[in-house]
N, CA, C and O atoms as a CHARMM CRD file, in Angstrom:
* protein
*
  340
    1    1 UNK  N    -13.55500 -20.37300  -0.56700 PROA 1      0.00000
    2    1 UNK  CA   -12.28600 -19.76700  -0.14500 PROA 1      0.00000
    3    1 UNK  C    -12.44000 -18.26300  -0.01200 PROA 1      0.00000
    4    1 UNK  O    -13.44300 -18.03600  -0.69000 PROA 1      0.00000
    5    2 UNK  N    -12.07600 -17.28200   0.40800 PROA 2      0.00000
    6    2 UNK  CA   -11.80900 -16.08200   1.19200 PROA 2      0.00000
    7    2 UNK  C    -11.46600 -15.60200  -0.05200 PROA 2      0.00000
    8    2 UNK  O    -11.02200 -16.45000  -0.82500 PROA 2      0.00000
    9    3 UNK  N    -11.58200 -14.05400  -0.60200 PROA 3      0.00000
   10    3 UNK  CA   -11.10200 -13.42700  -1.10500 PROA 3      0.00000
   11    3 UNK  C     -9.68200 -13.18400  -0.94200 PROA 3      0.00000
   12    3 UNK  O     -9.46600 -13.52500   0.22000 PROA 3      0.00000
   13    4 UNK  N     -8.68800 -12.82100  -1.40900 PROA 4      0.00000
   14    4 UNK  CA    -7.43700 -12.34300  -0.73900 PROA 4      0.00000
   15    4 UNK  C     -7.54800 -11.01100  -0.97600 PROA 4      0.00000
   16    4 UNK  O     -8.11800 -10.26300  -1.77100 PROA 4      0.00000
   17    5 UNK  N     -6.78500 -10.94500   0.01600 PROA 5      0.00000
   18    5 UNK  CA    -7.06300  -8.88400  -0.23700 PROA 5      0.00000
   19    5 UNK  C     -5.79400  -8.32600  -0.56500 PROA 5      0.00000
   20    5 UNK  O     -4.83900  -8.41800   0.20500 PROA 5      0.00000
   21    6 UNK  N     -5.70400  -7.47000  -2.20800 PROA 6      0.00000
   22    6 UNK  CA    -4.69400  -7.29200  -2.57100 PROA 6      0.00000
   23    6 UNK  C     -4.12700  -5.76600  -2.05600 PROA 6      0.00000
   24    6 UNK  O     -4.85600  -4.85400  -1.66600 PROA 6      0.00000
   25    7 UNK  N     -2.56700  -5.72200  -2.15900 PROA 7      0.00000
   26    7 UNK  CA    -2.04500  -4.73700  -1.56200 PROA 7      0.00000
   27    7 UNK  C     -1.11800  -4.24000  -2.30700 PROA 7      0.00000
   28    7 UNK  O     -0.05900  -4.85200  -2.16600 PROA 7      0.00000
   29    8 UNK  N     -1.05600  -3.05700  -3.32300 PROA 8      0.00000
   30    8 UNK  CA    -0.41100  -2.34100  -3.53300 PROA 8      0.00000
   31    8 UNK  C      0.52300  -1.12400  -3.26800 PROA 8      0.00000
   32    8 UNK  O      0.11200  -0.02700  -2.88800 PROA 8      0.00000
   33    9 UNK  N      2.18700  -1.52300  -3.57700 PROA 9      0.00000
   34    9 UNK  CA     2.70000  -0.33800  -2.78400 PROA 9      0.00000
   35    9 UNK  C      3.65300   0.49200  -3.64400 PROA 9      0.00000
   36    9 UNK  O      4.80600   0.25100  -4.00100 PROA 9      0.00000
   37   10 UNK  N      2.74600   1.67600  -3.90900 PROA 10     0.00000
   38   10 UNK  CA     3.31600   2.56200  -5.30900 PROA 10     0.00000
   39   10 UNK  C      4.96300   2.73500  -4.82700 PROA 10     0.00000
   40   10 UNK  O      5.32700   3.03600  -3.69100 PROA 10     0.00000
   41   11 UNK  N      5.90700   2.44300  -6.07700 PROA 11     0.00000
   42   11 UNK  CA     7.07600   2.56000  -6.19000 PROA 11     0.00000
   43   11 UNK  C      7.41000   3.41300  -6.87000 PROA 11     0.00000
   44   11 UNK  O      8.63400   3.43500  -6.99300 PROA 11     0.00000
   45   12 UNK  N      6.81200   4.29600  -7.49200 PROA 12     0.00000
   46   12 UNK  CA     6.85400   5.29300  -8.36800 PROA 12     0.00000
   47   12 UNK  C      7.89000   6.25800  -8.09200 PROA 12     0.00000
   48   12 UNK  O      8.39600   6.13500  -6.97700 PROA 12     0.00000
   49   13 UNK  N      8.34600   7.20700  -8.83500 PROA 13     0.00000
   50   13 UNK  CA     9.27000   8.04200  -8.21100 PROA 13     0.00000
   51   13 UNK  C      9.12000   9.03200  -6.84600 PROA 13     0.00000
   52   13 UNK  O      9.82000   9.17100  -5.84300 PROA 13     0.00000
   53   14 UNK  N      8.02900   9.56700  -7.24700 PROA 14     0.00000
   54   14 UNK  CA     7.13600  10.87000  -6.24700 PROA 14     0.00000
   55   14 UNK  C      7.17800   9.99600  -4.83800 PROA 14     0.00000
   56   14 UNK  O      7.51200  10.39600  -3.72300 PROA 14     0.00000
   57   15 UNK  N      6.77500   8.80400  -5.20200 PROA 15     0.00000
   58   15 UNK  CA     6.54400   8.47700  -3.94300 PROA 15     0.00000
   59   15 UNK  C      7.44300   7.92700  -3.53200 PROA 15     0.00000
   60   15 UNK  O      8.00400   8.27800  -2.49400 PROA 15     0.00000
   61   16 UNK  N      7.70700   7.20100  -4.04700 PROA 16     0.00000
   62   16 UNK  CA     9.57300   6.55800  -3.72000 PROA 16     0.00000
   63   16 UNK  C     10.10700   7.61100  -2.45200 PROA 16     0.00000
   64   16 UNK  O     10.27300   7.48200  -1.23900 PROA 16     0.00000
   65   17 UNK  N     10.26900   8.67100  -3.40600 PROA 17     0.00000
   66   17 UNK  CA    10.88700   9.66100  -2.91600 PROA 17     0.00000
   67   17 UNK  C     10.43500  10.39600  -1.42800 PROA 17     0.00000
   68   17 UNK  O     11.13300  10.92800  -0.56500 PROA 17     0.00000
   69   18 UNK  N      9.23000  10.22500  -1.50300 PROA 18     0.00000
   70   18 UNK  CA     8.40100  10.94600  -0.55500 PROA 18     0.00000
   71   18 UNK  C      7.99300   9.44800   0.31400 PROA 18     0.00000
   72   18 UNK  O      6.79700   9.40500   0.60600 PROA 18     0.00000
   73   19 UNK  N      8.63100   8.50200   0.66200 PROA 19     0.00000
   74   19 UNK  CA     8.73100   7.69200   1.57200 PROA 19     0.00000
   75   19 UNK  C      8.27500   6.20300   1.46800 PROA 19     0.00000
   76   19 UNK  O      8.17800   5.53500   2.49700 PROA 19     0.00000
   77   20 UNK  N      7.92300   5.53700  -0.06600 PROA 20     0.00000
   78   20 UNK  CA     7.41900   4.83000   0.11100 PROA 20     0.00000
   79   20 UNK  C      8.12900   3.58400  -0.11300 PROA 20     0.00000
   80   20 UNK  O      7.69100   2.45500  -0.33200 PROA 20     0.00000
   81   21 UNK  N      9.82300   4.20600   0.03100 PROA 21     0.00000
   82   21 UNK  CA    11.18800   2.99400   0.37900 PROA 21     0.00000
   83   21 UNK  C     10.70200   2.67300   1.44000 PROA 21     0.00000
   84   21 UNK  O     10.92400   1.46200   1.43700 PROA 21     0.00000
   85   22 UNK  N      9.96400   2.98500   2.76700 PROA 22     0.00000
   86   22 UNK  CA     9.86700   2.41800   3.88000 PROA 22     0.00000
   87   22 UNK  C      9.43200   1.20500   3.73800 PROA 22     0.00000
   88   22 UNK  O      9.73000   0.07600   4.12700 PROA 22     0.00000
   89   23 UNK  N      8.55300   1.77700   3.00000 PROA 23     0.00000
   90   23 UNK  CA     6.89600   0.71400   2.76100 PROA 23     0.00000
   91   23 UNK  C      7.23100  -0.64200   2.20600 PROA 23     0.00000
   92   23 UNK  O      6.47500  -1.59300   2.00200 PROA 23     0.00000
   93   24 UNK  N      8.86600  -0.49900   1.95400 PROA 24     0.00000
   94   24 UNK  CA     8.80700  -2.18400   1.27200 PROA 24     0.00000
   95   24 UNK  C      9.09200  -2.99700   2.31400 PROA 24     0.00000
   96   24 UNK  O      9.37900  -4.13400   1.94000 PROA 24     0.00000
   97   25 UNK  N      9.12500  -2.79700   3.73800 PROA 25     0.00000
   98   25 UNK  CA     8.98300  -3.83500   4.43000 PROA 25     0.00000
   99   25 UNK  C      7.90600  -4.16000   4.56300 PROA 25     0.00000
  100   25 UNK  O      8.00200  -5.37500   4.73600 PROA 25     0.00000
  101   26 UNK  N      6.73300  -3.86200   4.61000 PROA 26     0.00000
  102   26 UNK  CA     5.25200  -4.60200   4.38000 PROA 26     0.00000
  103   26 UNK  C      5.50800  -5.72400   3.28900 PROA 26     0.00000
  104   26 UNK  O      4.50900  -6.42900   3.14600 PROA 26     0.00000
  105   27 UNK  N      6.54100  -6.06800   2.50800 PROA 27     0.00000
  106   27 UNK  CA     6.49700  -6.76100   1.19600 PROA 27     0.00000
  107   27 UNK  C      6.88100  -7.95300   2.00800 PROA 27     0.00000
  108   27 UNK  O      6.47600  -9.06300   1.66200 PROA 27     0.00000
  109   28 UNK  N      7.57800  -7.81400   2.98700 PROA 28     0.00000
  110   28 UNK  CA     8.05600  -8.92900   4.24800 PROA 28     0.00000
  111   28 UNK  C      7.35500  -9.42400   5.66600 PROA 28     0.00000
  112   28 UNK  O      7.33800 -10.50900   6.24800 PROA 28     0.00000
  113   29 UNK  N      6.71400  -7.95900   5.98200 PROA 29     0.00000
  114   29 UNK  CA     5.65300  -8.37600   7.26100 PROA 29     0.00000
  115   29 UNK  C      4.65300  -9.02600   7.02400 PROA 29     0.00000
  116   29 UNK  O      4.36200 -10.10900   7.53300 PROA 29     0.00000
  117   30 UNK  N      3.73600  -8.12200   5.83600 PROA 30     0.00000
  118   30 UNK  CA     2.51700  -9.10800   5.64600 PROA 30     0.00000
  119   30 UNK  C      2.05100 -10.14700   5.57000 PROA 30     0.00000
  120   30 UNK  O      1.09400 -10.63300   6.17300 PROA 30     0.00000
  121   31 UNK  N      2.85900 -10.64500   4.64200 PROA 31     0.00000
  122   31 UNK  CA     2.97100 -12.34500   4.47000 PROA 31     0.00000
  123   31 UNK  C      3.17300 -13.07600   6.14300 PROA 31     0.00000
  124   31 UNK  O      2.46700 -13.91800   6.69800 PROA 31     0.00000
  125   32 UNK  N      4.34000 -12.41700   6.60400 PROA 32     0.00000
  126   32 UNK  CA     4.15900 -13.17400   8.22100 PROA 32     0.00000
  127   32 UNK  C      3.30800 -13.26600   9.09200 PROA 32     0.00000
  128   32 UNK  O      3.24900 -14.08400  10.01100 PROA 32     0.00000
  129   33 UNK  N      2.50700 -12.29600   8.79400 PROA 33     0.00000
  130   33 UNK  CA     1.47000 -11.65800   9.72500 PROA 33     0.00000
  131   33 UNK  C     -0.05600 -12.13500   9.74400 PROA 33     0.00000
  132   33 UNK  O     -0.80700 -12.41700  10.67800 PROA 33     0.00000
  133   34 UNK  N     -0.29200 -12.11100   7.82300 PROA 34     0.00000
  134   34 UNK  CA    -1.51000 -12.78600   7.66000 PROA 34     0.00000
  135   34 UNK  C     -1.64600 -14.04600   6.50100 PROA 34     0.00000
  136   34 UNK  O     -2.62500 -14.46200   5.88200 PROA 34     0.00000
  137   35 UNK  N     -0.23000 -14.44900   6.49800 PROA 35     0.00000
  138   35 UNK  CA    -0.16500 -15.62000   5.48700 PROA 35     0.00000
  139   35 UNK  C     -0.69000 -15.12800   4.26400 PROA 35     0.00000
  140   35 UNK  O     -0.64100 -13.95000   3.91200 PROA 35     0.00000
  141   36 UNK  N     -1.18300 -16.04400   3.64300 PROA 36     0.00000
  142   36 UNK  CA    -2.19100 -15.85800   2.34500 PROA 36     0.00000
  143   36 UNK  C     -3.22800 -15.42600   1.75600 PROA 36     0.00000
  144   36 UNK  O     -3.68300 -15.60700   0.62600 PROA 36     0.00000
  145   37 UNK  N     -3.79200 -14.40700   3.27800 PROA 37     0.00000
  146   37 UNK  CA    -4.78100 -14.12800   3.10900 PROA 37     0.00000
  147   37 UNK  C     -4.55800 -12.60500   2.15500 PROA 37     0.00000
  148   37 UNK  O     -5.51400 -12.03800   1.62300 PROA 37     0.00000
  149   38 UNK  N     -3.15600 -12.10800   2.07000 PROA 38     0.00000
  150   38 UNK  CA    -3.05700 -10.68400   1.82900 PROA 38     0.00000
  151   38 UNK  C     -2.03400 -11.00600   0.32100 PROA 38     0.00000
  152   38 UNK  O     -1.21400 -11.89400   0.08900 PROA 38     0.00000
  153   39 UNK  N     -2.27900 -10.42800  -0.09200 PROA 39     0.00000
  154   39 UNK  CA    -1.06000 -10.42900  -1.26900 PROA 39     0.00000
  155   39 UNK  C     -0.71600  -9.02900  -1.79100 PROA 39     0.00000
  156   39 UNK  O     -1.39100  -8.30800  -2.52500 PROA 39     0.00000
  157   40 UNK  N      0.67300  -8.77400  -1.16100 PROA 40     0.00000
  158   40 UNK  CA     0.95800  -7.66800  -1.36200 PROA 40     0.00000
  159   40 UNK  C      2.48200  -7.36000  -2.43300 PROA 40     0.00000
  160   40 UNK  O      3.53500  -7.98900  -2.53400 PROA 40     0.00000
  161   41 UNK  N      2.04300  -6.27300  -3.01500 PROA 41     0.00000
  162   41 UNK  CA     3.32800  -6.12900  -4.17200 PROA 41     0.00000
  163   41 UNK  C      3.66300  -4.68600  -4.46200 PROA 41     0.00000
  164   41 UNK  O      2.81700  -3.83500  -4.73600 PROA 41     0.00000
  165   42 UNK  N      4.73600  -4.51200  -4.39300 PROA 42     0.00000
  166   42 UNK  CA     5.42600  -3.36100  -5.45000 PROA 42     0.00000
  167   42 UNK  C      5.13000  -2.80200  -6.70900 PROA 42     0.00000
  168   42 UNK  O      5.99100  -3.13000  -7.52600 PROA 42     0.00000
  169   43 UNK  N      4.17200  -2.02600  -7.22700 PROA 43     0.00000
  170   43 UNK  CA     4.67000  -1.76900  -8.50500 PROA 43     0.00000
  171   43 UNK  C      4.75100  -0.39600  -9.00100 PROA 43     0.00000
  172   43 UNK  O      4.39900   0.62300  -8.40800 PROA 43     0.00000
  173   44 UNK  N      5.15900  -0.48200  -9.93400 PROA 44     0.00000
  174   44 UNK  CA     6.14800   0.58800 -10.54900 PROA 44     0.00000
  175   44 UNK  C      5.38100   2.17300 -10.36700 PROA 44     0.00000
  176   44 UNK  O      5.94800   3.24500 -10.15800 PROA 44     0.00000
  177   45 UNK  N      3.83300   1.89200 -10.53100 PROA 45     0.00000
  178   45 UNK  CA     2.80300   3.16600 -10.45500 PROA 45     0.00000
  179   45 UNK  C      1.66000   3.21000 -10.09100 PROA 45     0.00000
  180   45 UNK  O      1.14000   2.72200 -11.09400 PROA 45     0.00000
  181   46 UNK  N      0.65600   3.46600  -9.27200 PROA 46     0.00000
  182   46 UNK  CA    -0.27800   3.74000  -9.32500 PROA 46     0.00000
  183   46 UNK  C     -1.11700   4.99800 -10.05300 PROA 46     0.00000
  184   46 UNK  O     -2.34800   5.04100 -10.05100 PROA 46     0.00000
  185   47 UNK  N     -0.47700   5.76000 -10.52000 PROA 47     0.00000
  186   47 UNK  CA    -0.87200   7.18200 -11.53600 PROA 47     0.00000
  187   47 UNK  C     -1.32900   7.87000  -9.99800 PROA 47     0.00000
  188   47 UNK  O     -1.97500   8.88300 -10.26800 PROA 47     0.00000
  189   48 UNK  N     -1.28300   7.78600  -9.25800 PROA 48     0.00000
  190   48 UNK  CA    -2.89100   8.69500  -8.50200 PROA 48     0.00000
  191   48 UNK  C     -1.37800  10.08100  -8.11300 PROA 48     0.00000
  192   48 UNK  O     -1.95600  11.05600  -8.59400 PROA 48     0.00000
  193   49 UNK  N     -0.69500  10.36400  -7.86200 PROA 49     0.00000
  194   49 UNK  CA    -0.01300  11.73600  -8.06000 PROA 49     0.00000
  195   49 UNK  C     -0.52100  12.50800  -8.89800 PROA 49     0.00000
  196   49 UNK  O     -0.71900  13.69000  -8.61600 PROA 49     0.00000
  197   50 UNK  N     -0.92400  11.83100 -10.44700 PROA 50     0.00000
  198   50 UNK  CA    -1.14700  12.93800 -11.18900 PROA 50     0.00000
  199   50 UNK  C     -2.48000  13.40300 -11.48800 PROA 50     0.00000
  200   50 UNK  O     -2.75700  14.25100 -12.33700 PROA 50     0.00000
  201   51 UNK  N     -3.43500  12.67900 -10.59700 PROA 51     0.00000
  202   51 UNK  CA    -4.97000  13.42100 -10.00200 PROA 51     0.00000
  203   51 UNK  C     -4.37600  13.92200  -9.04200 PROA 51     0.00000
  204   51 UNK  O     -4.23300  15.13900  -9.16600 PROA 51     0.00000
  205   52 UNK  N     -3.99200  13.51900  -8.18100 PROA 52     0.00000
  206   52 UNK  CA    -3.87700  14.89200  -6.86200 PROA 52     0.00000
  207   52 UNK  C     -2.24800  15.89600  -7.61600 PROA 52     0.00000
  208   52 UNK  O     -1.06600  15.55400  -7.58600 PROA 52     0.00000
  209   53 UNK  N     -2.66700  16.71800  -8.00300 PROA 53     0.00000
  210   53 UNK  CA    -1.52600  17.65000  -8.30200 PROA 53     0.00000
  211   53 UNK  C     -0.53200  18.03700  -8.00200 PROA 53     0.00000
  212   53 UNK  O      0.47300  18.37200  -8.62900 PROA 53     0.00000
  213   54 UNK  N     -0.98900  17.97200  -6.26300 PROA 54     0.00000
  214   54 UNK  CA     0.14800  18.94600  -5.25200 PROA 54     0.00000
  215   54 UNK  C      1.24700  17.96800  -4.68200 PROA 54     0.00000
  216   54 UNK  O      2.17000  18.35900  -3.96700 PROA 54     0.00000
  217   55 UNK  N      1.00800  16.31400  -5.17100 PROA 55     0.00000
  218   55 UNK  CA     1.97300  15.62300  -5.00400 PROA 55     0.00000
  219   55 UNK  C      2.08100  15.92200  -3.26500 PROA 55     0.00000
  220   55 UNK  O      3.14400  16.18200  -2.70100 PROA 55     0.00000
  221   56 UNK  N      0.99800  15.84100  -2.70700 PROA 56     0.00000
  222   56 UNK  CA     1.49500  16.28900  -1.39300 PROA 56     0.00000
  223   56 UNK  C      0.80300  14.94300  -0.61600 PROA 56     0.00000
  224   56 UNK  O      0.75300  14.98600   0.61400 PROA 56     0.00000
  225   57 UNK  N      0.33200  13.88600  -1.24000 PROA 57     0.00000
  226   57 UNK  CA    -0.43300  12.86900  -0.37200 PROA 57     0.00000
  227   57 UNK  C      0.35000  11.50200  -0.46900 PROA 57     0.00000
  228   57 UNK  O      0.07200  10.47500   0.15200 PROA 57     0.00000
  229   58 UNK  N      1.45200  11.69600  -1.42600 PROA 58     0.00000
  230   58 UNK  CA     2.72800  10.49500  -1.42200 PROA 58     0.00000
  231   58 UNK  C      2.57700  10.47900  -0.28600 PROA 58     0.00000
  232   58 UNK  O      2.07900  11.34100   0.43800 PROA 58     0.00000
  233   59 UNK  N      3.15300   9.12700   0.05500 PROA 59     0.00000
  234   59 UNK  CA     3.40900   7.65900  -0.82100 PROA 59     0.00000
  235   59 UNK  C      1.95300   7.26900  -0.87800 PROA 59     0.00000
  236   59 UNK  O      1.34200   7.53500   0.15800 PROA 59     0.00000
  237   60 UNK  N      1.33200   6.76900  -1.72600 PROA 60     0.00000
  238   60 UNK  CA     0.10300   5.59400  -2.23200 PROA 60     0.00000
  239   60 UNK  C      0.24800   4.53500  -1.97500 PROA 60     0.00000
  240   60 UNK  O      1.19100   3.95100  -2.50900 PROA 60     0.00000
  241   61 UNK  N     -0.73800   3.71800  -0.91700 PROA 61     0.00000
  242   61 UNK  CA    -0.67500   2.45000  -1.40600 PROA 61     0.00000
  243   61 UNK  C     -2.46400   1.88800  -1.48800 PROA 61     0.00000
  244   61 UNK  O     -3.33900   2.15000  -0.66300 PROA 61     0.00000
  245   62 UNK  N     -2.57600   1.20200  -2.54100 PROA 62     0.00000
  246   62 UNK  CA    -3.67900   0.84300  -2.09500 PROA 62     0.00000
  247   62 UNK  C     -4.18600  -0.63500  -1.87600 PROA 62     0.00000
  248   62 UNK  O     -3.70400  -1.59100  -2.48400 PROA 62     0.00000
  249   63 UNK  N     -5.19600  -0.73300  -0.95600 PROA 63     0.00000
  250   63 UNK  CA    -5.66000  -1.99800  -0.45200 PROA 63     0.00000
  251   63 UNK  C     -7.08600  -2.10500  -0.71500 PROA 63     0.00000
  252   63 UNK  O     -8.07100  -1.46800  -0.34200 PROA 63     0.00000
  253   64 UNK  N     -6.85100  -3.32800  -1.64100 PROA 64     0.00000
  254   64 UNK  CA    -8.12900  -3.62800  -2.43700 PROA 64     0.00000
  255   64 UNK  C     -8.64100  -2.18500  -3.51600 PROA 64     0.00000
  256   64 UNK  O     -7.75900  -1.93900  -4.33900 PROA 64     0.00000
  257   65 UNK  N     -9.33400  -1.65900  -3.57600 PROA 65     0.00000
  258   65 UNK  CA    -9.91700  -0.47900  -3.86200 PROA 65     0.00000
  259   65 UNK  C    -10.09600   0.63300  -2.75800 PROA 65     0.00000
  260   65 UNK  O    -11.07700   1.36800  -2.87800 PROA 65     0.00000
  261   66 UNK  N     -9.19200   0.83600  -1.63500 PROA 66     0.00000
  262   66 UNK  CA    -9.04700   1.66800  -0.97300 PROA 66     0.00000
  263   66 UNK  C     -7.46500   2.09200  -1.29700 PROA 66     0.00000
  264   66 UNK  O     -6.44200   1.43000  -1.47100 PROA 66     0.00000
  265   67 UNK  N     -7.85600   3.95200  -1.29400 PROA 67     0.00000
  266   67 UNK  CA    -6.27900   4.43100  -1.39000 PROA 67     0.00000
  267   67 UNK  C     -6.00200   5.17700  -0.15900 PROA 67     0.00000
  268   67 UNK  O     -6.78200   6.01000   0.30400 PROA 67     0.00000
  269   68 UNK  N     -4.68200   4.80600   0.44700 PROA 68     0.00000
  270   68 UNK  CA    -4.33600   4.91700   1.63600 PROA 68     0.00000
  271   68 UNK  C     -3.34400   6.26700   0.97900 PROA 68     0.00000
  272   68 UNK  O     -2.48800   6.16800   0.10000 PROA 68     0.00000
  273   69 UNK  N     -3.74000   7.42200   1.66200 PROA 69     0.00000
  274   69 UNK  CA    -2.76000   8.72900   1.18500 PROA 69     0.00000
  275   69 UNK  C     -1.65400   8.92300   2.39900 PROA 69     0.00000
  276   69 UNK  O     -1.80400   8.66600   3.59400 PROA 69     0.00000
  277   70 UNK  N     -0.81800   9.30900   1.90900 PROA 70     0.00000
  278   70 UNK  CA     0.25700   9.24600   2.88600 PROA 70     0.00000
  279   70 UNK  C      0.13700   8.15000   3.39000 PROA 70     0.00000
  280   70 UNK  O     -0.66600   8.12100   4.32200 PROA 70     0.00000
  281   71 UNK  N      0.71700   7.04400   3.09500 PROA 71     0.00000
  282   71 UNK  CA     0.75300   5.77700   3.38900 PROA 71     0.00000
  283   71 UNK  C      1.88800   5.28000   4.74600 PROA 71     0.00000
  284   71 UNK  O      3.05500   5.22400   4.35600 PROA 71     0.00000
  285   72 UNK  N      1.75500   5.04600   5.73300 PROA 72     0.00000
  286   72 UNK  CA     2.67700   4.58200   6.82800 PROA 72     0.00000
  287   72 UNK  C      2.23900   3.18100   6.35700 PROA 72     0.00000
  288   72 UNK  O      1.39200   2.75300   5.57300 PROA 72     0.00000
  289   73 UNK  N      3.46600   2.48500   7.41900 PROA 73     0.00000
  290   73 UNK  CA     3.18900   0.88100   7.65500 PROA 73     0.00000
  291   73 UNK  C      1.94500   0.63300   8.70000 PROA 73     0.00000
  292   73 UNK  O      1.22400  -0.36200   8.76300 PROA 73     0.00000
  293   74 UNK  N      1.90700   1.65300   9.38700 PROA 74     0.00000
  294   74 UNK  CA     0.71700   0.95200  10.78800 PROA 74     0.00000
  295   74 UNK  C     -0.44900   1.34100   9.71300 PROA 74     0.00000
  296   74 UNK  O     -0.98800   0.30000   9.33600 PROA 74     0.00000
  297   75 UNK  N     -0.93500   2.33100   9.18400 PROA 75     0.00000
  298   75 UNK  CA    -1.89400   2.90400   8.25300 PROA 75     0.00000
  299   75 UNK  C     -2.29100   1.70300   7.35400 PROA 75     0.00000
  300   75 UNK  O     -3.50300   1.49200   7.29800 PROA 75     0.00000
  301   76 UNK  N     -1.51300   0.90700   6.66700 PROA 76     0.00000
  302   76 UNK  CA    -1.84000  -0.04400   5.67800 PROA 76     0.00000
  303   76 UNK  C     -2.03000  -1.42800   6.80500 PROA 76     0.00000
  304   76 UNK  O     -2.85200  -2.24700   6.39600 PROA 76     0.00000
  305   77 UNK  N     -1.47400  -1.71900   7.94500 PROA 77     0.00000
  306   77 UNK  CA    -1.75600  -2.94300   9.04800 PROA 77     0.00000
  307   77 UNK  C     -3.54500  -2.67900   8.89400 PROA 77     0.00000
  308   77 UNK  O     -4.43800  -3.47000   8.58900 PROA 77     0.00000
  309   78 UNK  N     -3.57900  -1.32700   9.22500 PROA 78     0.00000
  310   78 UNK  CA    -4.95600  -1.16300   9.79300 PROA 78     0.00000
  311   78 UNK  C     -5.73300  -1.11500   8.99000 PROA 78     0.00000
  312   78 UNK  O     -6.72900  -1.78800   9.25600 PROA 78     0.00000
  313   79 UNK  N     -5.75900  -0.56200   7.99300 PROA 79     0.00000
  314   79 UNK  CA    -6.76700  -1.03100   6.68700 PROA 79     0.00000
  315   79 UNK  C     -7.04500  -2.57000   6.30300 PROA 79     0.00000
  316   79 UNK  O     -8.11300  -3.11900   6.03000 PROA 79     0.00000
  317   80 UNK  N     -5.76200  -3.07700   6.36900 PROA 80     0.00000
  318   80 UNK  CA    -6.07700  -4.84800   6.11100 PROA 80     0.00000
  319   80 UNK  C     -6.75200  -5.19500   7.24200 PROA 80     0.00000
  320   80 UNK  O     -7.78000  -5.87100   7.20400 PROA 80     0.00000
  321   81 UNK  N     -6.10700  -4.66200   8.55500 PROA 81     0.00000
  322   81 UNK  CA    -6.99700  -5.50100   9.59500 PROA 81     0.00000
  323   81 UNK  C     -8.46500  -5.23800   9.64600 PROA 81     0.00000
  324   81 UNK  O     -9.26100  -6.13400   9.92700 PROA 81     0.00000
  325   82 UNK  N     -8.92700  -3.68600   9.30500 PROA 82     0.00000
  326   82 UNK  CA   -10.51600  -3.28500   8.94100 PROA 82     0.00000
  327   82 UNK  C    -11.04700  -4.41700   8.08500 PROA 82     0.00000
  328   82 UNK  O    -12.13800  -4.74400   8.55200 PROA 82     0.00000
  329   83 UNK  N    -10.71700  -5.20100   6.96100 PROA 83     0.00000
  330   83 UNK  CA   -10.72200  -5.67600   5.69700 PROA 83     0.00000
  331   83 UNK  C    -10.97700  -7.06200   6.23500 PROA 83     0.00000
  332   83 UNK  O    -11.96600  -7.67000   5.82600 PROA 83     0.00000
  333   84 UNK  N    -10.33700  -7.49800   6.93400 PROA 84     0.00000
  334   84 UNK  CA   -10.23400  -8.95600   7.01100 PROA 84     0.00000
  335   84 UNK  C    -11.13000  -8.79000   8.69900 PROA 84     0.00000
  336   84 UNK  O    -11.33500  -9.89900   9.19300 PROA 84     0.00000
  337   85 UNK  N    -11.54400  -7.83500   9.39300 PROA 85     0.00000
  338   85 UNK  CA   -13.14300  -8.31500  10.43400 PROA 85     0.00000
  339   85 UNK  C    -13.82900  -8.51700   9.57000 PROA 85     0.00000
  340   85 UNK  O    -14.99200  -8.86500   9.77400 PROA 85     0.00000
């Protein structure tokens, strides 16, 4: 069976704040898009704001062990789709 490739989408405040309310529709596309192959979730933190200092690379999300800085929705499509050629 296939790895699934997991998808994290920091909910944290910083990022919250700094856009990553968008990002919870990926919590709805993905699944449509690539079934089971992706499993993607919300959670509360990824810490990585408080290595980058300047709080200037919100929202985080990361896929698999890649961190997507300034995270859009097409930005995280395209990392999974890199992931799954």
């Amino acid at each position: 069976m296939e790895k699934q490739i997991s998808v994290k989408v920091c909910l944290g405040t910083t990022c919250f704040v700094m856009g990553s309310s968008n990002l919870q529709e990926l919590i709805e596309t993905v699944p449509k898009k690539y079934g089971n192959k992706v499993d993607v979730a919300g959670v509360p933190c990824l810490g990585l704001c408080s290595i980058d200092w300047e709080f200037s690379k919100a929202p985080y999300v990361k896929v698999d062990d890649e961190i997507i800085k300034e995270a859009t929705v097409e930005k995280v499509l395209k990392a999974i789709d890199e992931k799954l050629k």
